[in-house]
N, C-alpha and C positions, 0 to 999 in steps of 0.2 A: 674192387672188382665184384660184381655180381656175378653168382654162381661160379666160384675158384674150381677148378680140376686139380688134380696130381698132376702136373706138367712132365714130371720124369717119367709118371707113368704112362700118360697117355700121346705126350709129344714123341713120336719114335720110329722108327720101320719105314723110314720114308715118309712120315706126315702125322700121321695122326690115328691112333688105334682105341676102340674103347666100348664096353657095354653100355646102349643106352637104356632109360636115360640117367642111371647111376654113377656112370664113370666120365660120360660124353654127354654134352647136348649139343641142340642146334648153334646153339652162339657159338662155338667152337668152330665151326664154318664159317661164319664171320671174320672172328676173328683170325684165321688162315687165309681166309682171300684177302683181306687187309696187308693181313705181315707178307705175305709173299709178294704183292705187289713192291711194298715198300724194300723188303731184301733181296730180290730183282732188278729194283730200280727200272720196275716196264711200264707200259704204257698199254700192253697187249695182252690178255688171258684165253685160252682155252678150258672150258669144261665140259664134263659130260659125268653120267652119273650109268648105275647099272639097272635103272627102273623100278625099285624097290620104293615104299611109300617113304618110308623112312632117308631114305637115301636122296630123293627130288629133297626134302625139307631141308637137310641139309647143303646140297648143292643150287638150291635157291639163296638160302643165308651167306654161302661163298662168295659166290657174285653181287650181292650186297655188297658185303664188306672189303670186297675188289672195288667197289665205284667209289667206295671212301676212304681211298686211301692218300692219304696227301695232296699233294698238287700233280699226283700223276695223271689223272684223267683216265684211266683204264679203261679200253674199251673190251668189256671181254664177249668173246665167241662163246654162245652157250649152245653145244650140241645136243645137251637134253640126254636121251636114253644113245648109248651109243657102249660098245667092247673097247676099254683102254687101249686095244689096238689103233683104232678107228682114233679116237682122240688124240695121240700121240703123231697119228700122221698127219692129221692137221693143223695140231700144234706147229708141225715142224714145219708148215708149208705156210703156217700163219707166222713163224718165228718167232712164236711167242712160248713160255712157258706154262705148264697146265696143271688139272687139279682135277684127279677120277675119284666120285665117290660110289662106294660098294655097300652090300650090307648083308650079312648072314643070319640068321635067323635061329635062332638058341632057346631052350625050355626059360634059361636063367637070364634072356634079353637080348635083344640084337647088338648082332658087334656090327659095328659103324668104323668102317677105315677109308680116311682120305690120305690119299698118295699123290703128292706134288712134287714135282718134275721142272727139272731146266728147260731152258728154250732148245736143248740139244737130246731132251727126252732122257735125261739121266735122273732116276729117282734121290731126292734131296738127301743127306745124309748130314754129319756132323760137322764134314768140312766145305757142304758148299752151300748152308743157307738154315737148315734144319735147327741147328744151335743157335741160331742169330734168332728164328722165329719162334725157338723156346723161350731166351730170353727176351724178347718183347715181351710176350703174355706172362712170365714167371712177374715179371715189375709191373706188369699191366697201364703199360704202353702201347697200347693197342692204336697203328695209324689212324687220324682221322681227318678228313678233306683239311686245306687251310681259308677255301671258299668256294662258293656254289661252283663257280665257274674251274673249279678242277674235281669234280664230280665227273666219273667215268659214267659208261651203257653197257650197259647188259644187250650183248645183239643175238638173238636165238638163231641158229645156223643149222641146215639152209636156211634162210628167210621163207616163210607159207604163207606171206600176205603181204602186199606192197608198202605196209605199214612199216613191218621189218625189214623190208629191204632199204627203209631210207637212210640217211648217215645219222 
């Protein structure tokens, strides 16, 4: 694995906690829209992010790593800047499962927490996904497409150009 984290420490609280870029980086976004697809077993993602610079780079690399996960084909709803509120209720209207990233800003580095959620809006924990998507990344097993043609989209939500609104 390139660039290993502390997984105990940083896999937890519902997703993923951590100062960047010392304790967290971007692949770590990746690598969580991958595994939640795959420990989901969807086909559908919601994200949204809090607008922090820091916070789009990661919640860009989520949705990556959501298009390449297995043969799921994910297609994920990218809200862009949007309140976990707001995401959550579209999650839920999209039936799909989601992924809010935040970012706080610190003398000693931004904390960077992604909080991923069931399709029932319940923040992930030990018993319903969070353990399973430690362990992927502790053995670095990271999901990855099994061919072009189960490669998800990334659909930005609303659509602002007819471009985005195609399938």
């Amino acid at each position: 694995m390139l660039n290993p984290i502390d997984t105990a420490a940083v896999i937890r609280d519902g997703g993923a906690v951590g100062r960047y870029p010392d304790q967290i980086h971007e692949a770590v976004g990746w690598w969580l829209g991958s595994c939640l697809v795959v420990t989901a077993k969807t086909s559908r993602l919601a994200v949204a992010h809090d607008g922090h610079p820091v916070s789009i780079g990661f919640a860009d690399r989520l949705c990556q790593g959501a298009t390449h996960a297995q043969h799921y084909a994910c297609t994920i709803r990218y809200l862009r800047q949007r309140p976990a509120e707001e995401l959550l209720a579209e999650a839920k209207s999209f039936e799909a499962p989601a992924a809010w990233v935040s970012t706080a800003p610190a003398a000693s580095g931004d904390t960077v927490r992604i909080r991923l959620y069931t399709a029932n809006g319940v923040l992930l924990d030990e018993t319903n996904g969070l353990a399973d998507i430690r362990n992927l990344i502790e053995q670095d097993r990271i999901p990855i497409p099994v061919n072009t043609q189960a490669q998800g989209k990334i659909k930005p939500w609303p659509p602002q150009s007819p471009e985005e609104a195609r399938p």
